[in-house]
Backbone as JSON, one array per atom type, in Angstrom:
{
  "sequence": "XXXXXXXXXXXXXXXXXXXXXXXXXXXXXXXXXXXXXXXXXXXXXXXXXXXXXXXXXXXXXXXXXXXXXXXXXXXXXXXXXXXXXXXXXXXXXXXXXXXXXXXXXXXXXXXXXXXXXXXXXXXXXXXXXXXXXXXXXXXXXXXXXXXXXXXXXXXXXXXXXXXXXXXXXXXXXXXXXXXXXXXXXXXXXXXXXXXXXXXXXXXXXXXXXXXXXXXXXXXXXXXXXXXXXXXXXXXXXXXXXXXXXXXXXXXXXXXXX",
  "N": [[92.13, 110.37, -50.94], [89.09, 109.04, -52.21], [87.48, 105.69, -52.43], [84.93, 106.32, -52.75], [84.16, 107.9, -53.45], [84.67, 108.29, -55.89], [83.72, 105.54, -57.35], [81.57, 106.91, -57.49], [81.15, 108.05, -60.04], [81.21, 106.18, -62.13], [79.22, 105.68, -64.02], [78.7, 108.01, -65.64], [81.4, 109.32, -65.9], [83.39, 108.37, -68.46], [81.3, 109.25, -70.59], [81.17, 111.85, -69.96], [83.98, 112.15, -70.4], [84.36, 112.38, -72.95], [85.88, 113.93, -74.87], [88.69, 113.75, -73.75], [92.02, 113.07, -75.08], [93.96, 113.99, -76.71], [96.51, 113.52, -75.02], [97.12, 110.8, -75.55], [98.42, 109.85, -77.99], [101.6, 110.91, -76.88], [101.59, 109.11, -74.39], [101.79, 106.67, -75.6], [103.75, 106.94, -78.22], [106.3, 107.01, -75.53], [105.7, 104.98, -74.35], [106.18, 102.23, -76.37], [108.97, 103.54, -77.05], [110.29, 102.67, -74.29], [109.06, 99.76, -74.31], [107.88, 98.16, -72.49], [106.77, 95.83, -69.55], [103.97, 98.11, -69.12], [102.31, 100.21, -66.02], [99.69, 101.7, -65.44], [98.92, 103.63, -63.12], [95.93, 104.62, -61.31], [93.94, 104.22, -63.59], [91.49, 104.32, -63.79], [88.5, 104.03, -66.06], [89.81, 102.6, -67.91], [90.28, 103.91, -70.37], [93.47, 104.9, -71.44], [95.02, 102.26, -70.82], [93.48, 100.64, -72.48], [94.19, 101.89, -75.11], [96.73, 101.52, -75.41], [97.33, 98.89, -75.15], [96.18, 97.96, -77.4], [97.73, 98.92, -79.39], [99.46, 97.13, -78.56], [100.99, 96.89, -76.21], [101.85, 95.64, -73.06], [99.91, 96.22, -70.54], [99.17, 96.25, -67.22], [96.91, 98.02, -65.39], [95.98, 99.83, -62.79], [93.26, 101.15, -59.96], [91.19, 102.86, -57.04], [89.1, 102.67, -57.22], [86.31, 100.1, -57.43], [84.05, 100.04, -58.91], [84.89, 101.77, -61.21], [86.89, 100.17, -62.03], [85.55, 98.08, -62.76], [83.98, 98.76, -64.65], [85.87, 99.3, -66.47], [87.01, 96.53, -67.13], [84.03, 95.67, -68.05], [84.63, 96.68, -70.48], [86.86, 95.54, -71.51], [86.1, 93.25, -71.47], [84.6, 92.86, -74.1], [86.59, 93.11, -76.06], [87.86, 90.44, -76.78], [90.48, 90.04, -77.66], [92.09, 91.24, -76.3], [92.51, 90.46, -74.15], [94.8, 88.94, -73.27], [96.73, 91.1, -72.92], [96.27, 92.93, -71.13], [95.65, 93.57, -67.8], [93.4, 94.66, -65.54], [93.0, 96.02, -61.76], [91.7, 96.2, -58.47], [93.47, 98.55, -56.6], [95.04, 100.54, -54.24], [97.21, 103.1, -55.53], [98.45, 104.08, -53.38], [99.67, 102.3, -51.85], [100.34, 99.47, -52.45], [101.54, 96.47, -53.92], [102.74, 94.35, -56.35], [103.78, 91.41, -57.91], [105.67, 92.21, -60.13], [107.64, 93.69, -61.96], [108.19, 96.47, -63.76], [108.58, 98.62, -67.16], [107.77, 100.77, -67.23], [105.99, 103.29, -65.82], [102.68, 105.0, -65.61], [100.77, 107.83, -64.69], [98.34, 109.29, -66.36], [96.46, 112.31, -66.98], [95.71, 113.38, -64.08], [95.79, 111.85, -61.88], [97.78, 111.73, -60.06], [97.48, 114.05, -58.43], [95.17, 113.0, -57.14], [95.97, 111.93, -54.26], [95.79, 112.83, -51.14], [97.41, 113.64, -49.51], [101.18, 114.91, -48.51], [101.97, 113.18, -47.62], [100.75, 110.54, -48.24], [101.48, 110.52, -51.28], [104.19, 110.61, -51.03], [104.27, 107.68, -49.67], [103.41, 106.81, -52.34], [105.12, 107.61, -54.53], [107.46, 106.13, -53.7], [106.51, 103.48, -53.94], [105.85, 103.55, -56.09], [108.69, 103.64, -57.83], [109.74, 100.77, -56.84], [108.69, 99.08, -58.34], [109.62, 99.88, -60.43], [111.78, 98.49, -62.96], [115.34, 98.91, -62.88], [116.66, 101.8, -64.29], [114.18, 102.18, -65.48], [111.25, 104.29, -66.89], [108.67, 107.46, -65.16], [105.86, 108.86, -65.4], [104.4, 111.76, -64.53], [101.56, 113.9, -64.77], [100.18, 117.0, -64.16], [98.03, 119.39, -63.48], [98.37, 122.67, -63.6], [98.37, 124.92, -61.08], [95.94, 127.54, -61.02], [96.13, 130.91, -59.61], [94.58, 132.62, -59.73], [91.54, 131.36, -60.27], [91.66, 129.93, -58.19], [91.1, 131.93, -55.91], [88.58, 132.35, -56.44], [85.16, 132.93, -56.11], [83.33, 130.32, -53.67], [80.55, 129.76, -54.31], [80.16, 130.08, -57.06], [79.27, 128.78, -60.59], [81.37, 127.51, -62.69], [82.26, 127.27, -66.19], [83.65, 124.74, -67.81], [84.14, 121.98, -69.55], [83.22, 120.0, -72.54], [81.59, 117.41, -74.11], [81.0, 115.12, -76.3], [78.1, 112.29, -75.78], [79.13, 109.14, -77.16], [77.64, 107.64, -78.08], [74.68, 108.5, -77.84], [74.68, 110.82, -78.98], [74.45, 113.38, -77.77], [75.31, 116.1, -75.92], [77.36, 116.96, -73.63], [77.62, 119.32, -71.23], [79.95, 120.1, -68.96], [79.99, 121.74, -65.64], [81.95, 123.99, -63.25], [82.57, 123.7, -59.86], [83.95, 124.67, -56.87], [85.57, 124.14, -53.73], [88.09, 126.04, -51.94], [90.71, 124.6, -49.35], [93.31, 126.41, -48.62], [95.41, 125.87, -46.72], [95.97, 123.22, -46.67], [96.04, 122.5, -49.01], [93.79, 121.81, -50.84], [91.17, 120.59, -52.67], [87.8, 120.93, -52.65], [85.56, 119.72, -55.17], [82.67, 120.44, -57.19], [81.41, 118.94, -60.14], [78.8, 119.99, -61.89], [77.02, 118.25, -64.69], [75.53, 118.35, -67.75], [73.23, 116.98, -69.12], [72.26, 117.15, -72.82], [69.74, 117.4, -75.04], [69.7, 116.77, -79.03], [68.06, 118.84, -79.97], [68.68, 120.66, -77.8], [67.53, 120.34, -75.5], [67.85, 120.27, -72.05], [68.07, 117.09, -70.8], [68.72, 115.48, -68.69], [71.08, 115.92, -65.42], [73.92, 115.71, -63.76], [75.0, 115.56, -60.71], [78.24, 115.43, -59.33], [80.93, 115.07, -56.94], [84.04, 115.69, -55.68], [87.6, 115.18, -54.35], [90.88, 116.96, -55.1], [94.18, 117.56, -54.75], [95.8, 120.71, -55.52], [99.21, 120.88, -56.95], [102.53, 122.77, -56.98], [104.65, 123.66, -59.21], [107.42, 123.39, -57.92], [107.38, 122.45, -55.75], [106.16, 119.13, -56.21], [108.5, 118.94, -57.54], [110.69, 118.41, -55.98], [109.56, 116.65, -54.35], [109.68, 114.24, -56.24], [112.23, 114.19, -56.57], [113.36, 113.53, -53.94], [112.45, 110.95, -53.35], [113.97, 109.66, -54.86], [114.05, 109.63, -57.35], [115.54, 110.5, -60.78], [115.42, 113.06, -62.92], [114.22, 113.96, -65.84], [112.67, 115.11, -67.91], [110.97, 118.01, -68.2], [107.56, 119.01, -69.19], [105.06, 121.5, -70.41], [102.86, 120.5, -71.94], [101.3, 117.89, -74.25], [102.59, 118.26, -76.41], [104.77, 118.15, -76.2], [106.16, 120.57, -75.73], [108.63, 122.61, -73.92], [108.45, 123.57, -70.33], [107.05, 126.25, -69.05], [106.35, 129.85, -67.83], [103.39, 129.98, -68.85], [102.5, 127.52, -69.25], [100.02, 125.2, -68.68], [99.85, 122.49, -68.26], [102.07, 120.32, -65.94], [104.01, 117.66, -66.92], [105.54, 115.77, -66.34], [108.77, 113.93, -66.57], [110.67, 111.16, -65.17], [113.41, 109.27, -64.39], [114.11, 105.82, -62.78], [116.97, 105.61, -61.0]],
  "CA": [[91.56, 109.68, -52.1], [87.9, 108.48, -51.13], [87.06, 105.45, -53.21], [83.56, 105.76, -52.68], [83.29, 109.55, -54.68], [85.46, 108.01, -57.73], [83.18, 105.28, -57.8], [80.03, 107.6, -58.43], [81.46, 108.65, -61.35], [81.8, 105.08, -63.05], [78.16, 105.46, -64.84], [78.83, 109.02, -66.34], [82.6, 109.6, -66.79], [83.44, 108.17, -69.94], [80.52, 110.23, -71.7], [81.78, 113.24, -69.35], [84.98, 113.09, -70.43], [85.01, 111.84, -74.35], [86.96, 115.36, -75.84], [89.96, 113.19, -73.95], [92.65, 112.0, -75.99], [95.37, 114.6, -77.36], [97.22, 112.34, -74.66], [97.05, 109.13, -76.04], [99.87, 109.53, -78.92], [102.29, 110.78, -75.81], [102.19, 107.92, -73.71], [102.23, 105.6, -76.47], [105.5, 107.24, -77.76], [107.05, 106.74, -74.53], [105.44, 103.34, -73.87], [106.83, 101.91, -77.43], [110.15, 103.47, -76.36], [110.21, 101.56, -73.06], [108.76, 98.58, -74.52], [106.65, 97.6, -71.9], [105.23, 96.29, -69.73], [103.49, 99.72, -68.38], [101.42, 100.05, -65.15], [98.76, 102.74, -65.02], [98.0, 104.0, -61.83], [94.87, 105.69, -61.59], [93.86, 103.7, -64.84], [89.79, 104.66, -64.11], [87.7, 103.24, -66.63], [90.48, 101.93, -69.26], [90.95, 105.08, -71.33], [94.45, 105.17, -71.84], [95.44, 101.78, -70.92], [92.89, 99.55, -73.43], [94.63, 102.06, -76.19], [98.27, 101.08, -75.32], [97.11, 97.53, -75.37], [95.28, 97.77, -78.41], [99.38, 99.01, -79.85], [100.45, 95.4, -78.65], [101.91, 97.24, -75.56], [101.44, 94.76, -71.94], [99.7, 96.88, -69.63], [98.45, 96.31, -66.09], [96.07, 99.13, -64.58], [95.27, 99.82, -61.04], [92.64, 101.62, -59.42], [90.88, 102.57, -56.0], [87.28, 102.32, -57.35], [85.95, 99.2, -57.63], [82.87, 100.54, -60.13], [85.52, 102.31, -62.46], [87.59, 98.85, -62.55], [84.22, 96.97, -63.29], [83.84, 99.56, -66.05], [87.61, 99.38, -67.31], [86.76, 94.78, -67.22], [83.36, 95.04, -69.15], [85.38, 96.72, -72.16], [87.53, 94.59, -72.34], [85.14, 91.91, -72.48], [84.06, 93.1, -75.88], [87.8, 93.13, -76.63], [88.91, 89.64, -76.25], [91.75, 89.7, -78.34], [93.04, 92.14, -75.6], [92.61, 89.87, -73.03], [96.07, 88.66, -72.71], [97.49, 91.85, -73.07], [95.74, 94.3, -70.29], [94.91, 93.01, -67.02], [92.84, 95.59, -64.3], [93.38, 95.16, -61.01], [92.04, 97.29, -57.62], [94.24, 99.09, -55.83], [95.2, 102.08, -53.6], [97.84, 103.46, -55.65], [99.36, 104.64, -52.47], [99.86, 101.34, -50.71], [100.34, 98.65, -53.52], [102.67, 95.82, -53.94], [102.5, 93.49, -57.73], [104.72, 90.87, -58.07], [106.6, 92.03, -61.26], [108.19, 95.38, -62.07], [107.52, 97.66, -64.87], [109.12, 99.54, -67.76], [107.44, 102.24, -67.28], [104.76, 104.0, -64.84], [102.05, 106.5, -66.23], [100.17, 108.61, -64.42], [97.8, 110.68, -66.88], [95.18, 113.14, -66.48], [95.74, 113.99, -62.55], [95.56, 111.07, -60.81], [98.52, 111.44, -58.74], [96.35, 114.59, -57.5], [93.81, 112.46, -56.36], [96.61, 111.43, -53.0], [95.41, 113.98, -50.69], [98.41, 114.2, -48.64], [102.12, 114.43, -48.43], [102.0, 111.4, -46.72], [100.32, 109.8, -49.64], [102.41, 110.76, -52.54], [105.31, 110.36, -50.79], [104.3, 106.28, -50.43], [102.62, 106.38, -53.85], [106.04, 107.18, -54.88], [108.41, 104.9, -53.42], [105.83, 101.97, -54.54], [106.55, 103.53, -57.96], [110.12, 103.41, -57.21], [109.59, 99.99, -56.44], [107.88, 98.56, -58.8], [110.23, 100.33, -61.67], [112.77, 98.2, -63.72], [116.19, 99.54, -63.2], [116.51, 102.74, -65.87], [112.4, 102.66, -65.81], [110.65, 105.51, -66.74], [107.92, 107.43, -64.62], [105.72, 110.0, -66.46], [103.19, 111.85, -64.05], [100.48, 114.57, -65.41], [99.27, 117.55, -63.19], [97.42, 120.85, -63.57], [99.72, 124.58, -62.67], [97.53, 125.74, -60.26], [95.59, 128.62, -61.09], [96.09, 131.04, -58.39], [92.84, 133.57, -59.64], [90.99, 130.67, -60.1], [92.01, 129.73, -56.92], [90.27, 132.26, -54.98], [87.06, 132.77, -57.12], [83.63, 132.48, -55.48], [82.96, 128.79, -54.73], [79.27, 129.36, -55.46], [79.65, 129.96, -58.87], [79.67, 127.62, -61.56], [82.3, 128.03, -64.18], [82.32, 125.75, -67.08], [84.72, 123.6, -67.84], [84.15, 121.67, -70.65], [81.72, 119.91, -73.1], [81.97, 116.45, -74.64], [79.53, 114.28, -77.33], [78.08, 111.2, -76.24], [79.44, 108.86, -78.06], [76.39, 106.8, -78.31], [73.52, 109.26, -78.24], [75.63, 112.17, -79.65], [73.98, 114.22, -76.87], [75.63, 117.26, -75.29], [77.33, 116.89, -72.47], [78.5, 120.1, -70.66], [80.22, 120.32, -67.33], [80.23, 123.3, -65.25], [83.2, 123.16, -62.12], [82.49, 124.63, -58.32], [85.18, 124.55, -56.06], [85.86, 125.29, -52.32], [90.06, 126.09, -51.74], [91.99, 124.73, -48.24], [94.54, 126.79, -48.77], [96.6, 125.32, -45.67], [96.28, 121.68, -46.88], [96.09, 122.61, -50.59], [92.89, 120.53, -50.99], [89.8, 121.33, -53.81], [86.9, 120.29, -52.97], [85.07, 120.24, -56.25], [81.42, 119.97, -57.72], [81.17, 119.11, -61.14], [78.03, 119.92, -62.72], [76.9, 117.51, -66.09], [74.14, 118.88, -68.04], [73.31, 116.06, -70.6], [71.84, 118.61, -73.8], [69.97, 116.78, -76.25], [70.29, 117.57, -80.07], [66.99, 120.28, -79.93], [68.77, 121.85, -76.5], [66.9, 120.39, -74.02], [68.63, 119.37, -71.11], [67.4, 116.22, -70.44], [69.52, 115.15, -67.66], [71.81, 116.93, -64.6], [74.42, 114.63, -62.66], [76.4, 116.18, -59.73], [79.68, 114.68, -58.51], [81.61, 116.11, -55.67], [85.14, 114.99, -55.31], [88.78, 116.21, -54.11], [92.06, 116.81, -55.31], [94.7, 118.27, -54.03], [96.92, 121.01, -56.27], [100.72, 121.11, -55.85], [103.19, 123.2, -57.97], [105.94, 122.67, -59.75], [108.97, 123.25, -57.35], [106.88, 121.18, -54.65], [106.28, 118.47, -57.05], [109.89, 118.62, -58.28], [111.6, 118.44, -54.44], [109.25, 114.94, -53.78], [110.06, 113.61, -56.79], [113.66, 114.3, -56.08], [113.37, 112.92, -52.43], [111.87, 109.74, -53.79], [115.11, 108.81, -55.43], [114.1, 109.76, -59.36], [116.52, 111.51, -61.74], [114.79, 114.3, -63.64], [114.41, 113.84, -67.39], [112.07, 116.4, -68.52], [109.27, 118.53, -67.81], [107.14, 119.07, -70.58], [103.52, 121.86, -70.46], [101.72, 120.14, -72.74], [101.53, 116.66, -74.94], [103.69, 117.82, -77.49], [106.73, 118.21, -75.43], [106.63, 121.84, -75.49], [109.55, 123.65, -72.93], [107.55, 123.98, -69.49], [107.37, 128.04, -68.5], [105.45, 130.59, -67.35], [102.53, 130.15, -69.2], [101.66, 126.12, -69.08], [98.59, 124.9, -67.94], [100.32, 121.29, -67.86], [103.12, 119.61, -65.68], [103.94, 116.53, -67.72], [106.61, 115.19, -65.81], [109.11, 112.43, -67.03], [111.43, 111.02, -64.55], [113.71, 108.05, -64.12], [114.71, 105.35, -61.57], [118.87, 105.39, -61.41]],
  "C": [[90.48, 108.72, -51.6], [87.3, 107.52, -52.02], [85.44, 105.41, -53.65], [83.22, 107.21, -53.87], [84.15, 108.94, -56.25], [84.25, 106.88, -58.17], [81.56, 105.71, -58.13], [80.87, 107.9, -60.14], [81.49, 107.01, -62.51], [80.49, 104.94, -64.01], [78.15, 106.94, -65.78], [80.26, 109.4, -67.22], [83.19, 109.16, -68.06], [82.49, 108.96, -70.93], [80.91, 111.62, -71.23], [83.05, 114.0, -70.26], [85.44, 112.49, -72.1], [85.68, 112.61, -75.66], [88.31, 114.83, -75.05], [90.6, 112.43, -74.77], [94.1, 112.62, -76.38], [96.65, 114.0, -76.4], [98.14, 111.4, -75.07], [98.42, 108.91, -76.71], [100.98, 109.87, -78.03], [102.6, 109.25, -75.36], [102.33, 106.93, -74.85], [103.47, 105.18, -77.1], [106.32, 106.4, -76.7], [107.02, 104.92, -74.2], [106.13, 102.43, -74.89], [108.47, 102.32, -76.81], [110.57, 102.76, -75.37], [109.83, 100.25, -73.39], [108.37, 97.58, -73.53], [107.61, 96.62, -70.74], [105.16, 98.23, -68.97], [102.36, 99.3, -67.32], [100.98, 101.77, -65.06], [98.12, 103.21, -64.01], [97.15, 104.8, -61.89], [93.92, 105.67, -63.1], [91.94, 103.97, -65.31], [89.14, 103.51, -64.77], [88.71, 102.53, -67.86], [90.79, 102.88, -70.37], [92.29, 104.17, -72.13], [95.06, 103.49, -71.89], [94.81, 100.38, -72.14], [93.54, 100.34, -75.21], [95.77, 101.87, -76.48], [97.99, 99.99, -75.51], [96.87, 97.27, -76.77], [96.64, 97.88, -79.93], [100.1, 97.47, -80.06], [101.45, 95.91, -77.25], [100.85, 95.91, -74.55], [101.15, 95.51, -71.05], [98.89, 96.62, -68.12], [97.71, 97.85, -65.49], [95.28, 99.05, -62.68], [94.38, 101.23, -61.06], [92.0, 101.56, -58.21], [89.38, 102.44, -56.29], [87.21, 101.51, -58.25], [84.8, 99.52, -59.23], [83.98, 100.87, -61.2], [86.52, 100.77, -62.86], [86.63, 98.14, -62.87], [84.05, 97.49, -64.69], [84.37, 98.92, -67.36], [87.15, 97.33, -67.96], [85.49, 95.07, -68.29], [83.83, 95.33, -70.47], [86.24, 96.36, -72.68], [87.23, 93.06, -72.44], [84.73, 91.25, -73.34], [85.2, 93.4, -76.86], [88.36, 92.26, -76.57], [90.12, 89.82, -77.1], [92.74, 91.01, -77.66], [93.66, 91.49, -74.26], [94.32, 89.52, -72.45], [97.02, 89.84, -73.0], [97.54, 93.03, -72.08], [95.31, 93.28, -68.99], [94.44, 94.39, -65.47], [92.23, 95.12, -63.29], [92.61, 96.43, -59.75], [92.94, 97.16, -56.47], [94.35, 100.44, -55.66], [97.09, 102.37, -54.44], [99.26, 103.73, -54.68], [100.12, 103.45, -51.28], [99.8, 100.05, -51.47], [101.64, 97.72, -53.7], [101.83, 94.07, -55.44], [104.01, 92.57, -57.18], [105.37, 90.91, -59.61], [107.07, 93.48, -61.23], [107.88, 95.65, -63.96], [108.52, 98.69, -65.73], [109.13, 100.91, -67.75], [105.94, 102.44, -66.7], [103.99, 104.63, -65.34], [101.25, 106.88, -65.05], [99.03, 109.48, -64.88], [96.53, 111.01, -66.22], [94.95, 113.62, -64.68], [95.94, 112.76, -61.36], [96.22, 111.09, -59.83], [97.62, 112.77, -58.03], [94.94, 114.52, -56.24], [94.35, 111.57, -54.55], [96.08, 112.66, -52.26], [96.17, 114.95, -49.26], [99.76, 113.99, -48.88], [102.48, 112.9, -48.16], [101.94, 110.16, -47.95], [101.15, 110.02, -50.88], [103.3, 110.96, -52.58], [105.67, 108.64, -50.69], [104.0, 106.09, -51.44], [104.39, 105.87, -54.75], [107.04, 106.21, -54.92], [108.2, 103.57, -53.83], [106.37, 102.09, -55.8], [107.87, 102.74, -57.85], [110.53, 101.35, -57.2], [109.71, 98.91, -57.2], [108.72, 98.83, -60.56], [111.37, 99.31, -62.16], [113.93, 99.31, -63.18], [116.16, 100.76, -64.51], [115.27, 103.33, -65.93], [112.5, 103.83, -66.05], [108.77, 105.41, -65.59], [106.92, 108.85, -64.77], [103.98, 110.62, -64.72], [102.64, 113.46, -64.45], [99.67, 115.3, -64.29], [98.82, 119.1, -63.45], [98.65, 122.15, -62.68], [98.44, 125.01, -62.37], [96.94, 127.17, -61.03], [95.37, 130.07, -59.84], [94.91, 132.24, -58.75], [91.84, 132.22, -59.53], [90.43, 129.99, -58.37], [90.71, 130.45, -55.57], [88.92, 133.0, -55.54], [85.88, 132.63, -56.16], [83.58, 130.95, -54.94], [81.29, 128.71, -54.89], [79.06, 129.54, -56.56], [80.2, 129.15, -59.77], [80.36, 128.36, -62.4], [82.18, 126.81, -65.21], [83.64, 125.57, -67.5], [85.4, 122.47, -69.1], [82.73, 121.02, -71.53], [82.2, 118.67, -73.95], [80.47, 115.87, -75.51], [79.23, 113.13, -76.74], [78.13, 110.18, -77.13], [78.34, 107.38, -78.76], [75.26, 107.45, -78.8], [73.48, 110.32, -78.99], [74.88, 113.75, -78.52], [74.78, 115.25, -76.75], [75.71, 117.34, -74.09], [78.22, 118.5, -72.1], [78.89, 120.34, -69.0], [80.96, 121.54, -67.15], [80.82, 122.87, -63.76], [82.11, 124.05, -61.05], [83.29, 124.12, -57.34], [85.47, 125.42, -54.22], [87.54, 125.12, -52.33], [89.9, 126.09, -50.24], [93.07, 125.27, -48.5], [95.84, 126.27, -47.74], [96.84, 123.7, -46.05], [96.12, 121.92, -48.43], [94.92, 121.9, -51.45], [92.17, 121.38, -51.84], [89.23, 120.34, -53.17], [86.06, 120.83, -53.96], [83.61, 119.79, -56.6], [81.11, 119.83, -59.08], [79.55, 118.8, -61.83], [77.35, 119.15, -64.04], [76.05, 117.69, -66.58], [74.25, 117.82, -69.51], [71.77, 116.91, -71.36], [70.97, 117.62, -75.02], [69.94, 117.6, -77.57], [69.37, 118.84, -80.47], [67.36, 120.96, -79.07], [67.74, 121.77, -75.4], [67.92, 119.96, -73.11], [67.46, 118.3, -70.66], [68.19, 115.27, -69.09], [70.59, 116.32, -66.8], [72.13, 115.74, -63.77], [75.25, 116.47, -62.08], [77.2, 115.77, -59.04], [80.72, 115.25, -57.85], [83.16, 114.8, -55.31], [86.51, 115.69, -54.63], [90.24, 116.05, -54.49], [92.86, 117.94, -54.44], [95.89, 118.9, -55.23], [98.23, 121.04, -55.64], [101.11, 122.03, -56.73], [104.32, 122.96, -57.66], [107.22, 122.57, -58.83], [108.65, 121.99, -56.11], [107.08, 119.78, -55.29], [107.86, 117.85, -57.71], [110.81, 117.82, -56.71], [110.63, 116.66, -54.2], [109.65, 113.74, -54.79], [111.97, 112.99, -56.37], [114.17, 113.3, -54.45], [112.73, 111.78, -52.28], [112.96, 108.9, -54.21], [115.35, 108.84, -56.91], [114.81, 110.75, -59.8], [115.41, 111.98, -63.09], [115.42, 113.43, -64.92], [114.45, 115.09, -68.06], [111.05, 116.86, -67.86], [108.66, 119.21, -69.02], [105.59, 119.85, -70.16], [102.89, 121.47, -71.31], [102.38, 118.42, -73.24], [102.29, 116.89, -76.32], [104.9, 118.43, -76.89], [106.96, 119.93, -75.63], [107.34, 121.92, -74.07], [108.23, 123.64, -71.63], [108.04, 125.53, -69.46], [106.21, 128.57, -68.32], [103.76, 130.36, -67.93], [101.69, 128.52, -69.8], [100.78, 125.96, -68.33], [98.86, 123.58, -67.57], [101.69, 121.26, -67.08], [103.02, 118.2, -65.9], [105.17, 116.35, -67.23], [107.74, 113.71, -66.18], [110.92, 112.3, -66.24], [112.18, 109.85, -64.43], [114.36, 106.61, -62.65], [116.52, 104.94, -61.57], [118.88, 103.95, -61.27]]
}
């Protein structure tokens, strides 16, 4: 996890990625159930945790890029009446110590992906662990490998997705490129951003090169397990659908005994 490629992204991602959200009512659920507070690791630019706040939930957020926590701070600048309710903080997920503990952990959208070794998301965990309330919950969010995907080309662009600025109403579409370590499980990825305006010009092209690392689910299940957390659920998607053969999500929800 390299904070220097997360913080390129802190002047585009939010318009990159503004078709996120079918999320949101999930953790909120859960976070309301738990009744707070919640710590967001991997919290980026404030997404998820300025909309739990915005509930009346108490959320702290960590991150390893400085730019995406500068981000996550100027919006809630323009939110004081959040102020005492959200506070974002940097940190390496993987090596982190707060002085309070936590109802409940989130994880969304990949971040624990973004550890790039056993090593790493074996301390990430235990900090969880750590850091959890007795009972806590600990919800983490990761892609089922694609194994065609997997070994596609990596010079060719695939697309990916396509979001509106929510300012200019532009046209943003991002197109992926990917090299596979198959022995260390690593992506390195290139995402494409073609900002479209409303006649179809492209008037802009960012390119951001970063890496995650996929796991699947039995891997994933065995570190959790060897962390010390008691299985809840596993859930492919945000409405709690059954995980099986044919999820594209591992939505993980685990507890600390």
């Amino acid at each position: 996890m390299s904070e220097a490629s997360y913080d390129a992204w802190a002047d585009i991602y939010d318009r990159a990625h503004s078709y996120l959200g079918d999320d949101m009512p999930f953790y909120l659920d859960e976070a309301l159930e738990c009744g707070g507070p919640v710590l967001e690791a991997g919290c980026g630019t404030g997404r998820v945790a300025l909309f739990l706040a915005n509930a009346g939930i108490d959320v702290v957020g960590i991150d390893i890029s400085g730019a995406m926590i500068g981000v996550a701070k100027d919006k809630l600048r323009k939110q004081k009446e959040l102020r005492h309710k959200v506070t974002f903080l940097q940190r390496d997920m993987s090596a982190f110590k707060l002085d309070r503990k936590f109802a409940l952990i989130i994880m969304p959208f990949r971040s624990f992906q973004t550890l790039l070794s056993v090593a790493q998301q074996r301390q990430a965990l235990e900090s969880f662990r750590h850091h959890l309330v007795p009972g806590g919950k600990l919800i983490i969010d990761a892609f089922v490998p694609d194994l065609e995907a997997l070994v596609n080309d990596p010079s060719v662009l695939s697309y990916l997705s396509e979001s509106r600025d929510p300012i200019t109403n532009d046209l943003l579409v991002t197109w992926n490129q990917s090299q596979v370590d198959t022995y260390s499980q690593i992506l390195d990825i290139r995402h494409v951003i073609d900002v479209i305006s409303n006649d179809g010009h492209v008037n802009d092209r960012f390119y951001r090169d970063f890496q995650m690392r996929y796991i699947f689910r039995y891997e994933l299940q065995y570190l959790i397990e060897l962390a010390g957390f008691k299985f809840e659920n596993l859930y492919g998607d945000f409405e709690r659908t059954p995980f099986d053969e044919e999820s594209s999500e591992q939505v993980w929800v685990v507890r600390n005994p």
